[in-house]
C-alpha positions in Angstrom: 98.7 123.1 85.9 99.4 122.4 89.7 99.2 119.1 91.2 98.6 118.8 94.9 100.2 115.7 96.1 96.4 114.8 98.3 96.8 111.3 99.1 99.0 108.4 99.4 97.8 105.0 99.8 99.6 102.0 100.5 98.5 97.8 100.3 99.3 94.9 102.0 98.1 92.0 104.0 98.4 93.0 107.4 95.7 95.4 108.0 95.5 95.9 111.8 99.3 95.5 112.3 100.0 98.8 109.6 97.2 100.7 111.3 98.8 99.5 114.8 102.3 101.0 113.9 101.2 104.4 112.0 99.2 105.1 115.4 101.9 104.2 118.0 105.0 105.6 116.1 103.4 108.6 113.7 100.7 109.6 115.9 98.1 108.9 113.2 94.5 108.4 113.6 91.8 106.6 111.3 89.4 109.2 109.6 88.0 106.9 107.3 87.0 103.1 106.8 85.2 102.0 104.1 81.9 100.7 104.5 81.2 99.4 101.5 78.6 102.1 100.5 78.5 105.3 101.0 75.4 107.7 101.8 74.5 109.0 98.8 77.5 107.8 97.0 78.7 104.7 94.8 80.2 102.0 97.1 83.7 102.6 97.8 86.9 100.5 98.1 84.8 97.2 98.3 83.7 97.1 95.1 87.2 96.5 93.9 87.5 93.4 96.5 89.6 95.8 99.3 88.8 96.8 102.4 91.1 100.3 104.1 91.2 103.1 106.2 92.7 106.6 105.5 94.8 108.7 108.1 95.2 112.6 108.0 98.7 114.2 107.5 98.3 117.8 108.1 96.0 118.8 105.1 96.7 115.8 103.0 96.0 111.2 103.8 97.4 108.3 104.0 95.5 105.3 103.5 96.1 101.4 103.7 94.1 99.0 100.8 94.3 95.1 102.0 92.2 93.0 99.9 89.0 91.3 101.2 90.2 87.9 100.2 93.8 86.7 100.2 95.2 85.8 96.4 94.5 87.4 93.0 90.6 87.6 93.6 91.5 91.5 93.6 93.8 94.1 91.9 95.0 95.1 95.5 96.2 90.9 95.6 97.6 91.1 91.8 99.5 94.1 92.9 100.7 92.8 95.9 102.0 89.7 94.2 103.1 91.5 91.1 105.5 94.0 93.9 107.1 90.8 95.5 104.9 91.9 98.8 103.2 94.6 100.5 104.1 98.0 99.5 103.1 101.6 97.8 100.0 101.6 95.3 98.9 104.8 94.6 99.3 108.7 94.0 96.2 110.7 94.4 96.5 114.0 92.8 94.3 116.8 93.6 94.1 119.3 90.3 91.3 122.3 90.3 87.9 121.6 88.3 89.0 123.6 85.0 92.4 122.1 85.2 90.6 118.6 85.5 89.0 118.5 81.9 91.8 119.6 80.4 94.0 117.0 82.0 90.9 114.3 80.8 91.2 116.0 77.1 95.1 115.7 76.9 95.4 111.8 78.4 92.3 111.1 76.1 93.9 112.9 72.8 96.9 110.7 73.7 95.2 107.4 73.7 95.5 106.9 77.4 92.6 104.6 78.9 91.1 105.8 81.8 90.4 103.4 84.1 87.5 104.3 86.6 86.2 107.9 86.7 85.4 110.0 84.6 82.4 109.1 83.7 80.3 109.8 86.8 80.2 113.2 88.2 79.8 114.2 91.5 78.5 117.8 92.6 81.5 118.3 94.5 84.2 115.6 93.3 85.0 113.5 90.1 88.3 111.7 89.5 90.3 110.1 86.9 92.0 106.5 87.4 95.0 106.7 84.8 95.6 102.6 83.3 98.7 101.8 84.6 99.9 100.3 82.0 99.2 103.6 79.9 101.3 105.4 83.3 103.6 102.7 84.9 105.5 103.3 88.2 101.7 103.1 90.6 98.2 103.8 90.2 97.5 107.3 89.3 94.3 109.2 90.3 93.4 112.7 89.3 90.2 114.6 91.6 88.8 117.9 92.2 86.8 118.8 95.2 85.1 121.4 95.8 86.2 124.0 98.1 89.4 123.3 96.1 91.3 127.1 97.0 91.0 126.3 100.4 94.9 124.2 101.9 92.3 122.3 104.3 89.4 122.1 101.8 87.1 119.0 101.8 88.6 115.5 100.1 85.9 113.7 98.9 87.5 110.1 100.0 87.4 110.8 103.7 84.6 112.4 105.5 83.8 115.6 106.3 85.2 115.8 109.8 88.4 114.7 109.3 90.3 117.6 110.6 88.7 116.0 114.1 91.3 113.3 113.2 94.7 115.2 112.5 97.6 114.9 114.6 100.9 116.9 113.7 102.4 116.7 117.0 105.1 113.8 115.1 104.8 114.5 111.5 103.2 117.2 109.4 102.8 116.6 106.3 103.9 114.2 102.9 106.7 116.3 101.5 107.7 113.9 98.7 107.3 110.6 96.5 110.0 108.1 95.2 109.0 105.9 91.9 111.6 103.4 91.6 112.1 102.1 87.8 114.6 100.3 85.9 114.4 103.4 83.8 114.3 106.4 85.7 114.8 109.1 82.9 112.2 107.3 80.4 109.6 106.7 83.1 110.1 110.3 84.4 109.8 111.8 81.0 106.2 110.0 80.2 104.7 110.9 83.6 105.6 114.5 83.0 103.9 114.5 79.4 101.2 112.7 80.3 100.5 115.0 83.5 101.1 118.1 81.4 104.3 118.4 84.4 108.0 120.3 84.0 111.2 117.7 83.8 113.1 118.8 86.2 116.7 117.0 85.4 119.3 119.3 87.8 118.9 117.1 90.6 120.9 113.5 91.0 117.5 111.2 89.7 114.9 112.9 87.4 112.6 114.9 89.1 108.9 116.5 88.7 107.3 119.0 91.0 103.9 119.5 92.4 102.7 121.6 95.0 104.1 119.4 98.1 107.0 118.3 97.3 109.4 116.7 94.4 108.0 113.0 92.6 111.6 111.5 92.3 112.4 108.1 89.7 115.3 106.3 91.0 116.7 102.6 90.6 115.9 100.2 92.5 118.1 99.6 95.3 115.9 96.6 97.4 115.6 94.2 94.6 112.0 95.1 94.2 110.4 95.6 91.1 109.1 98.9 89.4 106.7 100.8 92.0 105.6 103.4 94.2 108.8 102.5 96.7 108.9 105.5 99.1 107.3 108.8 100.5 109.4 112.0 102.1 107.5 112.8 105.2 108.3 116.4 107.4 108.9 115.2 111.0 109.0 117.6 113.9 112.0 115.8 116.3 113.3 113.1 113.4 115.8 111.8 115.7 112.5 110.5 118.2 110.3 109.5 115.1 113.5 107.2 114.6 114.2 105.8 117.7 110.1 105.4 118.5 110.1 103.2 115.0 113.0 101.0 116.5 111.5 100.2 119.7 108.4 99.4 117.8 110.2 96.7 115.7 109.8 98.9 112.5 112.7 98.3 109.9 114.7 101.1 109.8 118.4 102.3 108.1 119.4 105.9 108.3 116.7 108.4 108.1 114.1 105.8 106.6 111.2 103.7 108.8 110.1 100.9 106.5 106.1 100.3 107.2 103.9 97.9 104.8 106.7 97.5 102.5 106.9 101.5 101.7 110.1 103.7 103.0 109.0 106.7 104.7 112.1 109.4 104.5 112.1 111.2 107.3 113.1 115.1 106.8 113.2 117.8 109.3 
């Protein structure tokens, strides 16, 4: 069963800073910003005390969460806290509809609480919220959307004119995920079983592979605690992305531009 790595979203305090920096240095531009209801739909992102906004990569989104109210009013605020600061919070995972109830029968054979989701189904999307503590490493969501053989196909948390949105002129798409652990092999083994996944062990950190790019488990090597700590992005002229991130003030060492407390690896 094939996992399509959709979405990658990110939280942290400094809302119009982040989205100040991914638009500058990546090139990015805001699809999506939460409302707080949706036409038609359930509220969004509010609900949960968070406010965001969700930026196109090529076919797939990167969003910023930053709660509504400073603290531990929210789980965006508990996380934050919990992570020693602002950093990466979730994997979005888009799997096709058949695929999707047989992912929601194996995680609910296994005991695993599921969080949000699940229960309320869309014509054209549903998703699965894993329990962390059931999955640790981040927040882990599974969704099908219609139109779901299509590479640009709809993605039910952004609108439908997103494409308007997309610029790949700087980067092109999310080519990878890092899950920093104390426990690398352990942690990598339980999030292939519980995503039905292959262990992929040849490489130098454990490894498991979905339709975008490698989900790697590595220690820690910032003196952070267990998370979401990086993404691999594909960059068309790595050497500017670089040197645009250092005149913007980014953090960066090597190949990596640190923004809202997540590495983005930059790869050619």
């Amino acid at each position: 069963m094939d996992l399509r790595l959709r979405q990658v979203a990110m939280v942290g305090d400094e809302y119009d800073v982040t989205e100040q920096a991914l638009r500058q240095v990546f090139g990015l531009d805001v699809a999506y910003r939460d409302p707080g209801t949706r036409p038609g739909r359930e509220a969004g992102v509010s609900i949960f005390g968070l406010k965001n906004f969700v930026m196109p990569i090529g076919n797939q989104f990167l969003e910023l969460v930053t709660p509504l109210k400073p603290g531990p009013e929210s789980a965006g605020g508990r996380y934050i806290a919990r992570r020693q600061g602002a950093g990466g919070y979730m994997l979005l995972f888009q799997v096709t509809r058949s695929d999707y109830e047989l992912h929601r029968e194996h995680l609910e054979n296994q005991g695993v609480r599921l969080v949000a989701g699940g229960e309320i189904s869309e014509s054209d999307s549903d998703a699965l919220h894993i329990h962390p503590k059931d999955l640790p490493g981040c927040l882990v969501e599974l969704r099908w959307c219609e139109n779901e053989d299509v590479a640009d196909g709809d993605w039910w948390p952004v609108e439908r004119d997103w494409k308007d949105h997309r610029n790949t002129e700087i980067i092109e798409a999310i080519v990878g995920a890092e899950i920093q652990t104390p426990e690398p092999g352990r942690l990598a083994a339980q999030w292939a079983d519980r995503l039905q996944q292959t262990l992929d062990q040849n490489h130098d950190n454990p490894t498991i592979l979905t339709a975008d790019g490698p989900i790697r488990f590595v220690v820690p090597s910032d003196g952070r605690p267990e998370g979401l700590g990086g993404i691999d992005v594909k960059a068309s002229d790595p050497v500017s992305l670089l040197r645009s991130a250092e005149e913007f003030g980014l953090r960066c060492e090597g190949h990596t531009i640190e923004v809202c407390g997540l590495r983005f690896n930059v790869v050619s």
